[in-house]
N, CA, C and O atoms as a GROMACS GRO file, in nm:
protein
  256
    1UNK      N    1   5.949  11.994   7.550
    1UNK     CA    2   6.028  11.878   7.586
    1UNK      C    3   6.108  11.910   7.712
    1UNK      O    4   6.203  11.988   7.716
    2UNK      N    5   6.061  11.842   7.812
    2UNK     CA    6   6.186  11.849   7.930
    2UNK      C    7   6.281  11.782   7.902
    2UNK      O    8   6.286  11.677   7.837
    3UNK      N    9   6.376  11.851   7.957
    3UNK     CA   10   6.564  11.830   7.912
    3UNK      C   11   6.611  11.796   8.089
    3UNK      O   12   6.553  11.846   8.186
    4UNK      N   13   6.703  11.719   8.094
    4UNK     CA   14   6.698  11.683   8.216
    4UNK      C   15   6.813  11.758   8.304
    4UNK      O   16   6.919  11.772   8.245
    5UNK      N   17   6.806  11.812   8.452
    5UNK     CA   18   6.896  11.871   8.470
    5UNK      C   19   7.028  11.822   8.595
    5UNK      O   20   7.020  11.775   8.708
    6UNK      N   21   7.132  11.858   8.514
    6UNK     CA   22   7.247  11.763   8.598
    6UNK      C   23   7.274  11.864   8.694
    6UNK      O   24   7.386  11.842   8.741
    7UNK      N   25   7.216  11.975   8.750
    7UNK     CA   26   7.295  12.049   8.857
    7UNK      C   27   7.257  11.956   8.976
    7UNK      O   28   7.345  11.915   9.052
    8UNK      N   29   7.146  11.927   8.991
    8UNK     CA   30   7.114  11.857   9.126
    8UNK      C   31   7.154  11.757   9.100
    8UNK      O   32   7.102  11.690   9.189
    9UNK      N   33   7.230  11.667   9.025
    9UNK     CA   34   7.318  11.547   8.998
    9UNK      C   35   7.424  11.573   9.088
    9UNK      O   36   7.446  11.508   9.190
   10UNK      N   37   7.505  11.694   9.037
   10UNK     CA   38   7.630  11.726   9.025
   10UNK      C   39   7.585  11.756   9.211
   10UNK      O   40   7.642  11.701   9.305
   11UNK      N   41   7.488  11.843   9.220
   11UNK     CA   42   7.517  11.884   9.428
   11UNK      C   43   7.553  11.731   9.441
   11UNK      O   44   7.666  11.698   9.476
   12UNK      N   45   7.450  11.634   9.411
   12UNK     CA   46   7.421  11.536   9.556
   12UNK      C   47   7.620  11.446   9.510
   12UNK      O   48   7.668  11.378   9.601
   13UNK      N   49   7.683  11.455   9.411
   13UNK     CA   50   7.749  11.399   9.358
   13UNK      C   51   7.890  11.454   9.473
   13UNK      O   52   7.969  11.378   9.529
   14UNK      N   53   7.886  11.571   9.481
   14UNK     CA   54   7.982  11.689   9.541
   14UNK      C   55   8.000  11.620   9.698
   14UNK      O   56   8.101  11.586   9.759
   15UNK      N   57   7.875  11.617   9.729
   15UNK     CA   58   7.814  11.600   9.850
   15UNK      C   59   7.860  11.423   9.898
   15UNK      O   60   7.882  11.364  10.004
   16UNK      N   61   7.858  11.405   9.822
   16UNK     CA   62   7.865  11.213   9.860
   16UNK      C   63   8.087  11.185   9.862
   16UNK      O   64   8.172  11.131   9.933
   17UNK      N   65   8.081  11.256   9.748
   17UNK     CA   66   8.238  11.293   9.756
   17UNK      C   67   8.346  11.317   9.861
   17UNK      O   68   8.452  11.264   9.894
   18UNK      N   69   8.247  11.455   9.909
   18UNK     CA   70   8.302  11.492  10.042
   18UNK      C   71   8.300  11.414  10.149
   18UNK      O   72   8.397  11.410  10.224
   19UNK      N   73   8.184  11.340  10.171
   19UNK     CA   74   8.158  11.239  10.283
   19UNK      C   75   8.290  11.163  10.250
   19UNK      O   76   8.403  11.187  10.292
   20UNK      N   77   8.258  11.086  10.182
   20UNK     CA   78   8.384  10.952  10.139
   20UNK      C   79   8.526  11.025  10.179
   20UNK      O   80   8.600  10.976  10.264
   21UNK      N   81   8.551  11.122  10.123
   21UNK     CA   82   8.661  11.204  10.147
   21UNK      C   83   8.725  11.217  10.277
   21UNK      O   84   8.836  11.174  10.310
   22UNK      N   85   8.630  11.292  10.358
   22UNK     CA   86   8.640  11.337  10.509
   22UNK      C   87   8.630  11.184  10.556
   22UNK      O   88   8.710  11.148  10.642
   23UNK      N   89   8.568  11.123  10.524
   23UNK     CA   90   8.566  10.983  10.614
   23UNK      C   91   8.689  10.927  10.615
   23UNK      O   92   8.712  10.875  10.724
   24UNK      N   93   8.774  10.916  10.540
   24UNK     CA   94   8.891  10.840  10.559
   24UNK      C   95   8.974  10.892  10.587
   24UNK      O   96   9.074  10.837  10.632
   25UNK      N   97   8.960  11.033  10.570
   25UNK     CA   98   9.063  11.124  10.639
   25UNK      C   99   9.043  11.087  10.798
   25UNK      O  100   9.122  11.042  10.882
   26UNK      N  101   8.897  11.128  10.806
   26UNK     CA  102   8.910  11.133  11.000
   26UNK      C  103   8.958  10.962  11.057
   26UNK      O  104   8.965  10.944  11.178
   27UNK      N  105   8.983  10.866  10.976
   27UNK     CA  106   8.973  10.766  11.056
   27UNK      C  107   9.148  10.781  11.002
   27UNK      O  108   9.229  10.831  11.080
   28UNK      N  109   9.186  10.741  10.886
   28UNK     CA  110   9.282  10.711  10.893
   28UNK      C  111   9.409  10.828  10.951
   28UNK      O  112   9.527  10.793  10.960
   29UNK      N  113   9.367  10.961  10.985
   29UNK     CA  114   9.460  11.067  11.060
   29UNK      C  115   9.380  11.104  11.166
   29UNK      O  116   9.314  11.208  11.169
   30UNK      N  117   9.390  10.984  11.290
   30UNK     CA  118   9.293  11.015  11.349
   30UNK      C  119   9.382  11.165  11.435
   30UNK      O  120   9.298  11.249  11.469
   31UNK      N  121   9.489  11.196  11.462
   31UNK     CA  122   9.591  11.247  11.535
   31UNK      C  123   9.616  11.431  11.457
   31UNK      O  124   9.686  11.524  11.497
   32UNK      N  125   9.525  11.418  11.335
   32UNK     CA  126   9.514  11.549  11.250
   32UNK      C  127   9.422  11.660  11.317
   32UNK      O  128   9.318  11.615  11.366
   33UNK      N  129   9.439  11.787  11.327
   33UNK     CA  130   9.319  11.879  11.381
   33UNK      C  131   9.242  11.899  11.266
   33UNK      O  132   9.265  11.839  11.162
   34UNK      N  133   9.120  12.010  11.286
   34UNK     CA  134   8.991  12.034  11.179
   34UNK      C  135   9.108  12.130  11.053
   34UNK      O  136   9.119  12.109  10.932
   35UNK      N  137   9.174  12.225  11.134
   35UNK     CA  138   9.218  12.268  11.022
   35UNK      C  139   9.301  12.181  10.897
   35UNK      O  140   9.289  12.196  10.776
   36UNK      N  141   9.359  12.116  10.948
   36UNK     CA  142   9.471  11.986  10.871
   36UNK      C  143   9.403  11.900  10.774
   36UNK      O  144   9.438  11.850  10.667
   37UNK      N  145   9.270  11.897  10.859
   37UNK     CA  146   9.191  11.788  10.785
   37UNK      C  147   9.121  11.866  10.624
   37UNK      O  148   9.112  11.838  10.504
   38UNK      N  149   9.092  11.952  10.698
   38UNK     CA  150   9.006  12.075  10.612
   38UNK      C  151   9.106  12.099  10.465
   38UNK      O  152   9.067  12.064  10.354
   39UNK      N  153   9.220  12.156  10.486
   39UNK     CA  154   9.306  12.179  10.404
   39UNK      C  155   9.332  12.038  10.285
   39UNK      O  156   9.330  12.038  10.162
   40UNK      N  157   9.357  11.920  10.389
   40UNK     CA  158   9.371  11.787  10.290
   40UNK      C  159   9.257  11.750  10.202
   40UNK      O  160   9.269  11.704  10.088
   41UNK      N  161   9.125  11.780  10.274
   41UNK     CA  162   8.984  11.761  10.200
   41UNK      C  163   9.022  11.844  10.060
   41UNK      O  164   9.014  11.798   9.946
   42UNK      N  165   9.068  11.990  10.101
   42UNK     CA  166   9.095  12.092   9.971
   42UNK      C  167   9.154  12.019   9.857
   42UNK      O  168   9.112  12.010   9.742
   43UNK      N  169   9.304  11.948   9.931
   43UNK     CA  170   9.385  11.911   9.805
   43UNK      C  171   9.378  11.776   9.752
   43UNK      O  172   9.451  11.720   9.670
   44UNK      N  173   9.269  11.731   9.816
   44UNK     CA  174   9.208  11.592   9.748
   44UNK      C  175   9.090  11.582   9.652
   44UNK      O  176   9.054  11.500   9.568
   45UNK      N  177   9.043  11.700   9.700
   45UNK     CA  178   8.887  11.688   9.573
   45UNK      C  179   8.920  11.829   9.476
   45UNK      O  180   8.823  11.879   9.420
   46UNK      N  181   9.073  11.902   9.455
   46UNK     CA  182   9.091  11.963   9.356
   46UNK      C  183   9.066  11.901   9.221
   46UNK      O  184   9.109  11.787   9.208
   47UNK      N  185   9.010  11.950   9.128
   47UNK     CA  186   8.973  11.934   8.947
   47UNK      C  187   9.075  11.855   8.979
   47UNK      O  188   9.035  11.755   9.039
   48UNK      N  189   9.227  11.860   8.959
   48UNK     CA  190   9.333  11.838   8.888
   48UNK      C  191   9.332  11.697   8.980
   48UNK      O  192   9.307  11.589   8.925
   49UNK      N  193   9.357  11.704   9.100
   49UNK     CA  194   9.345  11.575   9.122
   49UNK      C  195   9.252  11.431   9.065
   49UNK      O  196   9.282  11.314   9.040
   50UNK      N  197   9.134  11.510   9.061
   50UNK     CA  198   9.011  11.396   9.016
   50UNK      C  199   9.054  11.412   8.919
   50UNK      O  200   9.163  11.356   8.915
   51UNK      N  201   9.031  11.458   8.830
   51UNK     CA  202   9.074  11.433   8.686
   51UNK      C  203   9.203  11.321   8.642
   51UNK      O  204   9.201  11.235   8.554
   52UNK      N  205   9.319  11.361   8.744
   52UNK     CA  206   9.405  11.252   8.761
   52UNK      C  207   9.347  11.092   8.836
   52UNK      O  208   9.404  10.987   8.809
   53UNK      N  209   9.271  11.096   8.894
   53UNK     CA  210   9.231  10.939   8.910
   53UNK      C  211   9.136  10.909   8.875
   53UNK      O  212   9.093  10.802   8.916
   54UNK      N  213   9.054  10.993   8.779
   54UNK     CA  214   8.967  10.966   8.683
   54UNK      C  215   9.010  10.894   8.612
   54UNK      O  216   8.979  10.776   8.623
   55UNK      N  217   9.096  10.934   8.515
   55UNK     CA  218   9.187  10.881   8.395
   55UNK      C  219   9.271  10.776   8.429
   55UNK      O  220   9.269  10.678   8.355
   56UNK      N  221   9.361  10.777   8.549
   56UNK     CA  222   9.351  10.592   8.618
   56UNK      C  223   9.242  10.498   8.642
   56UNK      O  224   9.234  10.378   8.666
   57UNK      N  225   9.168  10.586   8.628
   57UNK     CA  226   9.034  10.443   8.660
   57UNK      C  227   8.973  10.425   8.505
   57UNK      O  228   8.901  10.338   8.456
   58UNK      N  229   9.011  10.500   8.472
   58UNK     CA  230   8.940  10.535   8.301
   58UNK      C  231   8.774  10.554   8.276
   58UNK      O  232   8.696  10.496   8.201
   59UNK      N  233   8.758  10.654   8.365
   59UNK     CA  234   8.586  10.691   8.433
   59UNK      C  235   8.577  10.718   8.292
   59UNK      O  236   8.472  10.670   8.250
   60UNK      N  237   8.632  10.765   8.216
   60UNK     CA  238   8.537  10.840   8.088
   60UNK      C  239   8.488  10.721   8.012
   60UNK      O  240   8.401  10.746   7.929
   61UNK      N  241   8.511  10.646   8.019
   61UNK     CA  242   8.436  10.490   7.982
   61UNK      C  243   8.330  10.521   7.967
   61UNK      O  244   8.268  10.517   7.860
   62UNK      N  245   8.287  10.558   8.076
   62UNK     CA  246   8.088  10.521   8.128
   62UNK      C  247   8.072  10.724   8.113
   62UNK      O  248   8.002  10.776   8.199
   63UNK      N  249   8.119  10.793   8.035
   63UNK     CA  250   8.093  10.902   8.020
   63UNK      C  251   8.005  10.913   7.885
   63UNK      O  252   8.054  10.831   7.807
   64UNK      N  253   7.881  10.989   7.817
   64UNK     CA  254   7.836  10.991   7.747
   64UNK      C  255   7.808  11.091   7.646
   64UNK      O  256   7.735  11.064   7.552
   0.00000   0.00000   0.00000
């Protein structure tokens, strides 16, 4: 029986994250350098954060 595997879920998931992420960073600070930006990317896609606007959005809804 194939079992299905969420790692390549989880890359392209990481990956689409970051885009969205960095994208609004670079537009909305347009006046920020790479390092500034880099660092904010860090403290925006920390566990603890997502997890915190997970649970505002109440993602575990559609969790299975």
């Amino acid at each position: 029986m194939h079992r299905p595997n969420n790692q390549r879920l989880e890359f392209l998931g990481d990956a689409v994250l970051d885009f969205v992420v960095v994208s609004i960073l670079y537009k909305e600070q347009w006046w920020a350098r790479q390092g500034d930006l880099s660092q904010q990317k860090s403290l925006a896609c920390r566990n603890l954060n997502l997890a915190i606007v997970a649970a505002k959005l109440r993602l575990f809804r559609f969790m299975h």
